[in-house]
C-alpha positions as CSV (number, residue, x, y, z in Angstrom):
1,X,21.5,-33.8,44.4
2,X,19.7,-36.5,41.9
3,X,15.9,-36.3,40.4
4,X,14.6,-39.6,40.1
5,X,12.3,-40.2,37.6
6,X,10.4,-43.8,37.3
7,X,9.3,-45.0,34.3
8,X,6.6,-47.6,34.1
9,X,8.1,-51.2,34.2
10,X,6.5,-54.5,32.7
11,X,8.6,-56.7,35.7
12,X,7.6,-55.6,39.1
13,X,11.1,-57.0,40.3
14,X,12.9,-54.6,38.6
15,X,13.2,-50.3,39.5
16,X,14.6,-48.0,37.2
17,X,15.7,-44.8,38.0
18,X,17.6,-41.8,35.6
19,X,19.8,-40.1,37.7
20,X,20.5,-36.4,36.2
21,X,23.0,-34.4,37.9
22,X,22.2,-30.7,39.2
23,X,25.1,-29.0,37.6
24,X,28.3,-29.1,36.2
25,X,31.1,-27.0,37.2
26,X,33.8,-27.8,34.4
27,X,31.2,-26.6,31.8
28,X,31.4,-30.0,29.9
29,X,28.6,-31.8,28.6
30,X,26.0,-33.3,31.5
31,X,25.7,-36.5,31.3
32,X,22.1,-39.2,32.1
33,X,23.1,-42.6,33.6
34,X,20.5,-45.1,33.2
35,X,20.5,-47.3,36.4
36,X,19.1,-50.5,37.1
37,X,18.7,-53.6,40.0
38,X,18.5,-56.1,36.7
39,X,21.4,-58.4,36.6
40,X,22.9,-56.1,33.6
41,X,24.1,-53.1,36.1
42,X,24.8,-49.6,34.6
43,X,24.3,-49.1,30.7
44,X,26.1,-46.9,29.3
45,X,25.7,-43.1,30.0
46,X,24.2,-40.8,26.9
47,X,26.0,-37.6,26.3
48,X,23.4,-34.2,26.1
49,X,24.9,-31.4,24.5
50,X,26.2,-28.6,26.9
51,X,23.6,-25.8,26.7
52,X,24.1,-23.0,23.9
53,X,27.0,-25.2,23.2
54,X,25.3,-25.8,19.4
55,X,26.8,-25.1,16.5
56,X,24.1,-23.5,14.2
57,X,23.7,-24.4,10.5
58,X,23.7,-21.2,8.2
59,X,19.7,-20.0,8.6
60,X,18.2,-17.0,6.5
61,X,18.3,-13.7,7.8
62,X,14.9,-12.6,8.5
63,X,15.3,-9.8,5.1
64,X,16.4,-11.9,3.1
65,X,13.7,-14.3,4.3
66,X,11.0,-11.7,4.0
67,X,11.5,-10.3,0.7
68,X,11.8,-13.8,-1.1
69,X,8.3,-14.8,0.6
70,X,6.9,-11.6,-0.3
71,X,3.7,-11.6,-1.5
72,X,3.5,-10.4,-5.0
73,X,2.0,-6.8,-5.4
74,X,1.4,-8.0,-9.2
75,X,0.9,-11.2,-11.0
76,X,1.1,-11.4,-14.7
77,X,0.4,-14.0,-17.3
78,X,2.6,-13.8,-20.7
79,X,2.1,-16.8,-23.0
80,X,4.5,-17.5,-26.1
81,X,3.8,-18.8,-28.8
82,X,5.5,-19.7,-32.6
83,X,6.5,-22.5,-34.7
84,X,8.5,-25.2,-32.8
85,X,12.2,-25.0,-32.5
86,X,11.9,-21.3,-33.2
87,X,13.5,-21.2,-29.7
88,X,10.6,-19.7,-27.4
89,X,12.0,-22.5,-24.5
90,X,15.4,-21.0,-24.9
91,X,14.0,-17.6,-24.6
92,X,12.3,-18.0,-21.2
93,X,15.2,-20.4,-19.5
94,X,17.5,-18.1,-20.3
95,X,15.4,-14.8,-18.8
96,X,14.3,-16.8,-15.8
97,X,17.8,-19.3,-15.5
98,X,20.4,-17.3,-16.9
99,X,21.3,-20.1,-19.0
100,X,21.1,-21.2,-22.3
101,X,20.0,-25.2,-22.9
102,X,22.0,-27.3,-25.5
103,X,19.3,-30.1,-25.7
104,X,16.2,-29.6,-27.9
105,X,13.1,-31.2,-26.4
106,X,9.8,-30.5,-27.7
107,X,7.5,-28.8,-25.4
108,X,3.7,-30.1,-24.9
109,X,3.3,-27.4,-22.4
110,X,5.7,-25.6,-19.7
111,X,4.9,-22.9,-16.9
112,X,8.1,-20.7,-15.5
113,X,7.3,-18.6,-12.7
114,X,9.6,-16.0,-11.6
115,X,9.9,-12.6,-9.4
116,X,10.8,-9.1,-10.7
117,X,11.2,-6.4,-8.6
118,X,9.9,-3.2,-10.3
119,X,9.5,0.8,-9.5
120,X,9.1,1.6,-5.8
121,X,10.2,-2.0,-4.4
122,X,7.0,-3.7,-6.0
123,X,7.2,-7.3,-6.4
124,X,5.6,-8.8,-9.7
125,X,5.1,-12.5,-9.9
126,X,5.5,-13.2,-13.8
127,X,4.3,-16.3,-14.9
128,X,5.3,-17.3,-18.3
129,X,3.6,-20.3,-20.3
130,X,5.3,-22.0,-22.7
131,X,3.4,-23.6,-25.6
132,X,3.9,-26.2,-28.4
133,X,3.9,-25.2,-32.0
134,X,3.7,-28.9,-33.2
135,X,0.2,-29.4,-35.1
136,X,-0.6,-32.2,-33.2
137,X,-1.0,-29.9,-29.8
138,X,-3.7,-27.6,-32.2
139,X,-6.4,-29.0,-29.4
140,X,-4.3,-28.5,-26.6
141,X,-2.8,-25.2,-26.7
142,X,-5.7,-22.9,-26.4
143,X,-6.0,-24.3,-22.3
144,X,-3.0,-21.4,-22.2
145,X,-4.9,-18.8,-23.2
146,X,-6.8,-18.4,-20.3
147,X,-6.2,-14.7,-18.3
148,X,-3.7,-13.7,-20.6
149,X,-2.2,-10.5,-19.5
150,X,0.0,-10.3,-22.5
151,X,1.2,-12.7,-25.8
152,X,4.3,-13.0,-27.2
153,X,4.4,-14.4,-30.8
154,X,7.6,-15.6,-32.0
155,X,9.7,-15.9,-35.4
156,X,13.4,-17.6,-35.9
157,X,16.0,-15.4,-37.9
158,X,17.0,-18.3,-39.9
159,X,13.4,-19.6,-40.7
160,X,11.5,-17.4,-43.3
161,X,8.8,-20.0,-42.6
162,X,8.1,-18.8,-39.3
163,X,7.9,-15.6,-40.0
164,X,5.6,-15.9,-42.5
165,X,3.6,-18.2,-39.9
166,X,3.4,-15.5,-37.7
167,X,0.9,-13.9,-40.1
168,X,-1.1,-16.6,-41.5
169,X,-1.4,-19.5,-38.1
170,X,-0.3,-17.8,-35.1
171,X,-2.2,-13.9,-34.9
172,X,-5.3,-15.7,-36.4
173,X,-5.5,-18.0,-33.7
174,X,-4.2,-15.8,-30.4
175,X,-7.0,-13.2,-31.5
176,X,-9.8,-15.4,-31.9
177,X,-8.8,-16.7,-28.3
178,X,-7.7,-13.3,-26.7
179,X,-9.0,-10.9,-28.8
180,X,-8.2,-8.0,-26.6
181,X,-4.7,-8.6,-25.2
182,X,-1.7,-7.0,-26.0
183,X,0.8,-8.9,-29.5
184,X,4.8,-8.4,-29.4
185,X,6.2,-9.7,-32.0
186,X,10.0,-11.5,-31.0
187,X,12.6,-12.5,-33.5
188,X,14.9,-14.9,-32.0
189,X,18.2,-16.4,-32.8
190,X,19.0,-13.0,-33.8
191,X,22.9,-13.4,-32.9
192,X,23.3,-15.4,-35.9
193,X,23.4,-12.3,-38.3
194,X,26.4,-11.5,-37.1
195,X,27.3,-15.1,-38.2
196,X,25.2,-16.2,-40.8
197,X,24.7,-15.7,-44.7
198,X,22.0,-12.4,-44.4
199,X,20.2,-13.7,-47.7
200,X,19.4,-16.9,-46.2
201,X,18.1,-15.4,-42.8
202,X,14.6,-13.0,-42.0
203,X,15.0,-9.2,-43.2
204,X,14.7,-7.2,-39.9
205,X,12.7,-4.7,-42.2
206,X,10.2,-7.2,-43.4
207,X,9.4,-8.4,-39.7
208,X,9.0,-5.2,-38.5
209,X,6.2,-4.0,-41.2
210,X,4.5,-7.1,-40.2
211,X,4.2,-6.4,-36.8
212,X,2.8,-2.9,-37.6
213,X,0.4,-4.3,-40.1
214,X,-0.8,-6.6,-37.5
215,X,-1.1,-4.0,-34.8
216,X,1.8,-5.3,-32.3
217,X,2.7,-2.6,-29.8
218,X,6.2,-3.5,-30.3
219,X,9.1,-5.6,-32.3
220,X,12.0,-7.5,-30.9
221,X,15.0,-9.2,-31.6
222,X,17.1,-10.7,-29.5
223,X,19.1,-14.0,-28.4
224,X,18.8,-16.6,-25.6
225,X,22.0,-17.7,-26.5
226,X,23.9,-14.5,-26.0
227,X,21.3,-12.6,-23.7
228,X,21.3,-9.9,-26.1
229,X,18.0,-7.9,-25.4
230,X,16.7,-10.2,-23.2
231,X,15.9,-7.9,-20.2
232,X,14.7,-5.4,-22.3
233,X,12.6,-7.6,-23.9
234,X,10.4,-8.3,-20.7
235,X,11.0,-4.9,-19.3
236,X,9.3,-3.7,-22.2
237,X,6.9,-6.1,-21.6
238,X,6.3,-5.4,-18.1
239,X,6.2,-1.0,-18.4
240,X,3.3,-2.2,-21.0
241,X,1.4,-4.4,-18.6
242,X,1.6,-1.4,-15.8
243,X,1.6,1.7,-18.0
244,X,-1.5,2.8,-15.6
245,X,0.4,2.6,-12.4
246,X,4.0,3.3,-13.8
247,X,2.9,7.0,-15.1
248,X,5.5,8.7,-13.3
249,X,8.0,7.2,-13.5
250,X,10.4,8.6,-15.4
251,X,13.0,5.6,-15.1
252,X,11.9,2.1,-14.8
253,X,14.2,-0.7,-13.6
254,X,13.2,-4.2,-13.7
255,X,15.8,-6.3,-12.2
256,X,16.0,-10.0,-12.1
257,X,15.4,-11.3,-8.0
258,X,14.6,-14.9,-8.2
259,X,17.0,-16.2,-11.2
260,X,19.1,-14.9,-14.7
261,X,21.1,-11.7,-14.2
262,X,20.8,-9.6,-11.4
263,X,22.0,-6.8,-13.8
264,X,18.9,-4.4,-14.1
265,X,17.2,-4.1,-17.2
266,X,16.2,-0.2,-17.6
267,X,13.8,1.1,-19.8
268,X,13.5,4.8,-19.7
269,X,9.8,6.6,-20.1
270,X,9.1,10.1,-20.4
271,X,5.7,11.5,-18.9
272,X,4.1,11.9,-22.2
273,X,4.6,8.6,-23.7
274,X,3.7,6.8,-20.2
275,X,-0.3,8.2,-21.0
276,X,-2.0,5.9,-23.7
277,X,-3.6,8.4,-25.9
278,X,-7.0,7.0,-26.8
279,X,-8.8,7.5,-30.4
280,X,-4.7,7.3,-32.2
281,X,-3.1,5.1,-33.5
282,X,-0.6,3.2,-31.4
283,X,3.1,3.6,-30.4
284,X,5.0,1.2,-31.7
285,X,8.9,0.4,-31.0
286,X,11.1,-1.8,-32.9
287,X,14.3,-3.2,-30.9
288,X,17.1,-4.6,-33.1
């Protein structure tokens, strides 16, 4: 049995015809010969693929499809700032990467966007801005400071400079811009006390009464190079931004989806310091 199918032909001496067979009973591959009255007889036949016969590539599972293309139940903003080389780039490759870069290029301006999956299977989009501390980008860097959920300023262990920076450029300027959103302040580089000579590096005890003079809810120090309170870092960060909805929950893990660590960061709450107590002053933590 044969379907003949004509296609349209420029020469009318010349009929085409595709000759298909029915079945096959071997279950190999069917096969198409194109036939033709030219003087060129019978080309070649073109091999079609038995059916079901293909080999599929490896596709998503529908989950694991699903959850990565989740829509976000939370999108946050956190901006850092600080004195270049400080190591604020280093800080957010290695939370969003899980890697630590070798190379230092000045940033102009950089955007990381990443997925955390917090209490109750929420997703939270966070997207975190990265900002020059050069002079030159004065004029430039306040276009971050727009819808700022929460700011991050930024000192180096081994620079008393920045720290002193921190005070007298950098709080100044994020609270003329954003006067109402929430200040950490974030030592970096802090694996190289274990290294370093201490006299030459930032006193742990001088940063930290700076941050509570300038009203920071809480003070960090930690290393992009080690991952050393890194998680904790932005799971602090993240129980501040959703205090409101987090209230009880006693035990809040924030594990890494997207990139970095898949190791959960937990930050434990109780009940009572989950409520913001208006009219007092604030909590404030200090992570060393």
């Amino acid at each position: 049995m044969e379907t003949l199918l004509k296609p349209l032909s420029s020469s009318p001496n010349k009929s085409s015809r595709l000759s298909l067979p029915a079945q096959t009973t071997d279950g190999s591959d069917l096969s198409v010969s194109y036939k033709t009255n030219s003087e060129d007889g019978v080309l070649p036949a073109h091999r079609l693929p038995t059916p079901f016969a293909r080999t599929l590539t490896e596709v998503p599972s529908y989950e694991k499809t699903k959850k990565t293309n989740k829509v976000a139940d939370y999108q946050l903003k956190i901006v850092v700032v600080g004195d270049g080389a400080v190591g604020k780039t280093c800080l957010l490759i290695s939370y969003t990467q899980g890697k630590f870069p070798t190379d230092y290029v000045p940033t102009i301006f950089e955007n990381y966007v990443t997925k955390v999956q917090g209490p109750n299977n929420k997703i939270i989009e966070l997207g975190l801005w990265d900002t020059a501390g050069q002079e030159e980008y004065n004029r430039l860097r306040p276009l971050s400071y727009t819808d700022v959920d929460l700011l991050m300023i930024c000192y180096s262990a081994d620079s008393k400079t920045s720290l002193y920076n921190v005070e007298e450029l950098w709080f100044p300027e994020v609270k003329h811009f954003c006067p109402d959103t929430p200040i950490m302040i974030v030592g970096l580089k802090n694996d190289l006390y274990a290294i370093d000579n201490l006299e030459k590096l930032v006193d742990p005890k001088d940063a930290e009464l700076l941050a509570k003079k300038l009203g920071a809810f809480a003070h960090f120090q930690c290393s992009a190079k080690t991952r050393n309170n890194v998680d904790e870092l932005f799971g602090v960060a993240l129980t501040t931004l959703l205090r409101d909805t987090l209230q009880n929950e006693k035990v809040v893990p924030f594990t890494q989806k997207v990139f970095g660590s898949k190791k959960p960061s937990l930050l434990t709450l109780t009940s009572k310091q989950s409520k913001p107590k208006p009219k007092k002053a604030r909590r404030f933590c200090t992570v060393l």
